[in-house]
N, C-alpha and C positions, 0 to 999 in steps of 0.2 A: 504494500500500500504506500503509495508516495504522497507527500504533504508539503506544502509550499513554509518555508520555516524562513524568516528573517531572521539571521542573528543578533543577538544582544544587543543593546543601544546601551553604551557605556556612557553614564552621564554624571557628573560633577556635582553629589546629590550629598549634601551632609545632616540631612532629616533623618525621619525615622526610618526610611528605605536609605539607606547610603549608599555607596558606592561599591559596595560590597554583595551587596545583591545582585548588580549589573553584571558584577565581574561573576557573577555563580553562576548566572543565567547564561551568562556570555561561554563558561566553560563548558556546563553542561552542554549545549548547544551543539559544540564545537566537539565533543568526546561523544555525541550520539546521535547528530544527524550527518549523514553525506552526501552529496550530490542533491540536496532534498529530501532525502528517505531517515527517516528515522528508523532506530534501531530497538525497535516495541520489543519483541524479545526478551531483550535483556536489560529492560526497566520494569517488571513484574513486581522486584517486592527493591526500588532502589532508594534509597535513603536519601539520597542528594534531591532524587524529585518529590519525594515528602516534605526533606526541609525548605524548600520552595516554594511548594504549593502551602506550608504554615504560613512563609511569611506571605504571599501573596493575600491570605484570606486573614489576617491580622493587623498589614498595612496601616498606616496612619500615613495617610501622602496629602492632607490638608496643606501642608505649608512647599509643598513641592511646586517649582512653577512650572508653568503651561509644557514645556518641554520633557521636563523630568515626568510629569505625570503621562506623558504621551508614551514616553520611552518605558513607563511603569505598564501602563495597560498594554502595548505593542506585547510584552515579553509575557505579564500576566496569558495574554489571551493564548499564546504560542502555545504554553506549561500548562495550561489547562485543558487544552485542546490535547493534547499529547498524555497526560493524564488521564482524559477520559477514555480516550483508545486504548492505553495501559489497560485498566478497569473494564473493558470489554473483549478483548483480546484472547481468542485472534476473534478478531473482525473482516471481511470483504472493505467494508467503506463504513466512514461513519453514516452516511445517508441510510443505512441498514440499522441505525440505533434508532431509536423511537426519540423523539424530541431532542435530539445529541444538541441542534442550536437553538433550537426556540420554546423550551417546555423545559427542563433541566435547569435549574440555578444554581450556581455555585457562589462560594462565599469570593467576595474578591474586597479589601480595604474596606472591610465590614458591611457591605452591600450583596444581598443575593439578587444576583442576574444573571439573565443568560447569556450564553456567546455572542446571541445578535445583540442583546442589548449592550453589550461592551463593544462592539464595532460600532454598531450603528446611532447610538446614543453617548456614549461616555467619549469613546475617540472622537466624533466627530464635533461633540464639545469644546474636548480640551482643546482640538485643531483650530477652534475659533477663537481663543481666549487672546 
């Protein structure tokens, strides 16, 4: 199954997401996706995409500006997206999960929403700020 993955947006963040998450994100990223293809397999039970997906849905990104919050939901959505397929796996495609983008809420900076609602509402937000 292939998945279009941006990597990490490393950003100049010294809030409650710092800079240190970019760079987690940015590793994970980089040790499990290639050419586009993530490496589902071998994140079943992985530690590094747990401690991720805490901080993601723990977040305090109020004081983060318009960029850093961009950089924060871009990576969010990637890690949850990747996540979900973990937690399904093996799967054909997510479009075979029942509500995978539009029915499903996930915790993200203490808000449950779904996938679409973090592309289509919270990015397209922060991208006008």
């Amino acid at each position: 199954m292939a998945i279009f993955i941006g990597f990490a947006f490393q950003i100049n963040a010294q809030n409650a997401i710092d800079n240190s998450f970019f760079a987690k994100a940015d590793g994970f990223f980089k040790k499990n996706v290639t050419n586009g293809l993530v490496k589902y397999s071998q994140l079943k039970n992985d530690s590094e995409l747990s401690g991720l997906i805490n901080n993601i849905e723990n977040a305090n990104i109020s004081d983060l500006s318009a960029n850093e919050k961009q950089a924060f939901y871009i990576n969010a959505y990637n890690l949850l997206v990747i996540n979900a397929v973990v937690e399904n796996y093996p799967t054909k495609s997510v479009m075979s999960i029942s509500g995978f983008f539009d029915a499903k809420k996930r915790k993200i900076a203490g808000d449950n929403l779904t996938l679409n609602q973090i592309e289509k509402e919270k990015l397209l937000k922060v991208g006008s700020e």
